[in-house]
N, C-alpha and C positions, 0 to 999 in steps of 0.2 A: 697909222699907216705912214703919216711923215716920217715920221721919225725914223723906223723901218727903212724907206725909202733912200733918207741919208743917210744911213748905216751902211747900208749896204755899199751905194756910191763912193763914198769914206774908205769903205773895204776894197772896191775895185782900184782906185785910185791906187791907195798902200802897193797893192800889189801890182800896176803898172811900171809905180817908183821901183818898185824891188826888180820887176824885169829889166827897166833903161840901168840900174848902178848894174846890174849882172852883166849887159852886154856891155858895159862902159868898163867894166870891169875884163872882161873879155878882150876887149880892145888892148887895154894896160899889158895883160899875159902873150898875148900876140897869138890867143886862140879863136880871135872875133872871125866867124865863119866858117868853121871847123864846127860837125855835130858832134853835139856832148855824149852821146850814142856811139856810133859807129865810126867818126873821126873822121868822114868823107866831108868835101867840100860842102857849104849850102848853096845852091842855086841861088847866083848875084840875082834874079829876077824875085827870089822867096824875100832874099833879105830885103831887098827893096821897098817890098809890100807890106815886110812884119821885119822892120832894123832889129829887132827884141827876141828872135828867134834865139829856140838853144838846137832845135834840131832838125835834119834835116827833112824831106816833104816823105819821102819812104818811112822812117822813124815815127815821125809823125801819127802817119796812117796805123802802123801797127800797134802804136800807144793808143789809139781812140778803138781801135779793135777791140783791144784786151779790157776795155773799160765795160 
């Protein structure tokens, strides 16, 4: 079960690193706030809350829709 446990952790983490270089990355291209979807602005208040955002709060919804 530990071990599982830090796996897992290990795994979320990875994929934290991989959102902040993506938005840092974003930053670089001068597309940081701009959704990766539909190209409308994100809501300064979304970024705020989640800097690691790719897309906007509309966008969003319709991606956990489809899921």
């Amino acid at each position: 079960f530990d071990r599982e446990q830090a796996l897992s952790i290990a795994n979320n983490i990875r994929d934290l690193i991989g959102q902040v270089d993506r938005a840092l990355a974003r930053m670089d291209e001068g597309t940081y706030g701009a959704c990766e979807r539909c190209g409308r602005p994100i809501d300064p208040i979304r970024l705020r809350a989640l800097p690691r955002t790719l897309l906007c709060a509309e966008c969003k919804r319709r991606e956990e829709r489809a899921r």
